[in-house]
C-alpha positions, -999 to 999 in steps of 0.1 A, spaced: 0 0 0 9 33 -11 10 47 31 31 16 43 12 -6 72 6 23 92 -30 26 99 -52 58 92 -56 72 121 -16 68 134 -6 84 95 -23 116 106 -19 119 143 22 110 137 43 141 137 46 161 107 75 187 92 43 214 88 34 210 122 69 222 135 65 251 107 28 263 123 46 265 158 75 280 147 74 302 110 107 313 114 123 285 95 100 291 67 108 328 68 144 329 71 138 306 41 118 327 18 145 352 19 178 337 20 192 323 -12 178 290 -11 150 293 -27 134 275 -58 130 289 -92 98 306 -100 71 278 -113 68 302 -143 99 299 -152 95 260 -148 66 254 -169 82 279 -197 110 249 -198 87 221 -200 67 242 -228 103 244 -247 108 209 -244 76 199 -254 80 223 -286 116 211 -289 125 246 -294 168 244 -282 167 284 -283 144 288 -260 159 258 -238 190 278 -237 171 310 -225 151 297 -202 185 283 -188 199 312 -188 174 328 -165 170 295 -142 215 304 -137 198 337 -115 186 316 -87 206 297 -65 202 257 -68 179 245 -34 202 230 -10 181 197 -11 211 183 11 232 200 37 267 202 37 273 182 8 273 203 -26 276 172 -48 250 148 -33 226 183 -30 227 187 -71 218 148 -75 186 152 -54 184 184 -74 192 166 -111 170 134 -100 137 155 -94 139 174 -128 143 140 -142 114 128 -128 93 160 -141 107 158 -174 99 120 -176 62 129 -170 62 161 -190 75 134 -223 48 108 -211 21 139 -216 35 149 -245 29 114 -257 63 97 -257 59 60 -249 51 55 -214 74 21 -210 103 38 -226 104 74 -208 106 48 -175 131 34 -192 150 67 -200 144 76 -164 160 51 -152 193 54 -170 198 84 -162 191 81 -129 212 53 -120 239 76 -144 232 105 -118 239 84 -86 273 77 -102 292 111 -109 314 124 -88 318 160 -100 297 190 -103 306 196 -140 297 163 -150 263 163 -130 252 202 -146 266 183 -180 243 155 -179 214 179 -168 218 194 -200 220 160 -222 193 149 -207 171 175 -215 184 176 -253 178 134 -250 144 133 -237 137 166 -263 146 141 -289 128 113 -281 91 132 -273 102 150 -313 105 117 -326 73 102 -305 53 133 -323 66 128 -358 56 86 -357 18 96 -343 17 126 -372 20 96 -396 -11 83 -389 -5 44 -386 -33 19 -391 -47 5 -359 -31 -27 -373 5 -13 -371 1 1 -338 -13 -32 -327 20 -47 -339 43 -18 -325 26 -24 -292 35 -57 -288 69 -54 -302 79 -26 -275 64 -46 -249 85 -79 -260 119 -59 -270 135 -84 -245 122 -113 -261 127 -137 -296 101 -115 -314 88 -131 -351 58 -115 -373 44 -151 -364 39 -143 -327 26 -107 -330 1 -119 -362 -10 -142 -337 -16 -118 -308 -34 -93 -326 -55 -123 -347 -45 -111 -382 -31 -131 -411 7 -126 -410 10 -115 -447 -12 -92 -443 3 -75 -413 37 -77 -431 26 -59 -459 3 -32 -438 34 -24 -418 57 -20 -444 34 5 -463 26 23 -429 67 24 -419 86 24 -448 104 -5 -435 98 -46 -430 90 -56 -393 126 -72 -387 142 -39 -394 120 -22 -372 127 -47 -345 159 -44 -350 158 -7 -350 140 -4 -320 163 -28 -299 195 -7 -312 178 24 -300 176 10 -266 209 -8 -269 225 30 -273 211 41 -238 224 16 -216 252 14 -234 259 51 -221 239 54 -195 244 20 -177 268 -3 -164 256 -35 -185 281 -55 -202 278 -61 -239 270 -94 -232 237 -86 -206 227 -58 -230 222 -85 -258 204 -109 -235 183 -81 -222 171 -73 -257 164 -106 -273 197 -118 -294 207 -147 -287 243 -142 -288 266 -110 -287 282 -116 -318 249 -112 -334 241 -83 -316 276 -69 -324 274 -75 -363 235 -62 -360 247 -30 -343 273 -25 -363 245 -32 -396 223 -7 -382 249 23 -368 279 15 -384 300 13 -362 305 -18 -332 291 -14 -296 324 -8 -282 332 22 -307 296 37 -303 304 40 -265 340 48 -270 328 79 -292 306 93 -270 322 84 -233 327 114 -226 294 131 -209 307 169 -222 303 159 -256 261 170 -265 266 155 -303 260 125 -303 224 111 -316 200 87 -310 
């Protein structure tokens, strides 16, 4: 349950942070006017308004203006854990703000939780403000690319299929299996998703698992060999010679080119 095992009535009569503030406002004052505080929420929704419109200029300015306010000490005495808490919570904003803005619900979790787990291990301020700002451009990306496939207007069919195929990335996925689980002939499907894609339903298997081998390839800690398990092949070399097919370069060189976190170019 959501409130733990407490019961009701011991949840509300147990002692509260807002209690201490109603006997005692001074906390809250000396607050409000030190340097402490949080950005205007203005200012906040004008970010997740550029985000949504994947408009970089106005990214940039808005980030210029959020640079006037001091960043909330969400930890005290310790700078570097203080920006993670900081860094973690406009992740978990931004994952919501993509999920509205109709990026794929299972894969802005996903996303999340790379970054996330990326976030717990820096060690140094630049690198933390750095991946702040690749994580906006990232999840910008992916909620542009989320609008552009719906403004294509696939059949009910092809979503059907797409569906199933993000939902079974980790699995041995065949146009067999998905004909099957949306009750279609398979020939049929094959030749309704190829009109509605442009491509055949392996490729876009394929293309879909690559996309997600490229974020926890940067993002996470997995080893080639768990990363091809995780997504369905059923041995690395495969997965090596199909990344490699697909980005033209192998795993290994596609994580050496972009190790380091300063470098905002590369692309998913």
């Amino acid at each position: 349950m959501f409130i733990g095992n407490l019961k009701l009535n011991d949840l509300l009569n147990s002692p509260k942070i807002s209690d201490m503030l109603l006997r005692d406002d001074s906390m809250f004052q000396e607050h409000a006017y030190s340097n402490a505080t949080h950005h205007p929420f203005e200012l906040e929704k004008e970010l997740y308004a550029a985000i949504i419109e994947g408009d970089v200029d106005q990214v940039e300015e808005v980030g210029r203006k959020y640079n006037e306010y001091h960043v909330a000490n969400l930890c005290k005495n310790n700078t570097i854990r203080s920006l993670k808490n900081n860094l973690i919570c406009s992740c978990a904003l931004i994952t919501r703000v993509a999920i509205q803005s109709g990026l794929n619900e299972r894969y802005a979790y996903f996303l999340s939780d790379l970054y996330i787990n990326k976030i717990e291990s820096l060690i140094s301020e630049d690198a933390i403000v750095n991946l702040n700002s690749v994580m906006i451009l990232d999840f910008m990306s992916q909620i542009k690319k989320g609008i552009i496939s719906k403004e294509k207007h696939y059949s009910e069919l092809t979503n059907e299929a797409i569906s199933y195929i993000e939902k079974n990335l980790c699995k041995q996925i065949t146009l067999q299996d998905v004909s099957t689980s949306i009750n279609v002939n398979n020939s049929y499907l094959s030749r309704v998703f190829n009109k509605d894609t442009g491509m055949s339903f392996s490729q876009y298997v394929h293309e879909s698992r690559i996309k997600k081998a490229k974020h926890l390839l940067l993002f996470s800690d997995s080893t080639l060999i768990e990363i091809s398990t995780k997504l369905g092949y059923c041995t690395q070399s495969y997965f090596n010679k199909t990344f490699k097919k697909f980005t033209g370069h192998t795993p290994m060189q596609f994580k050496e080119m972009n190790l380091n976190i300063r470098d905002k170019s590369f692309q998913f």
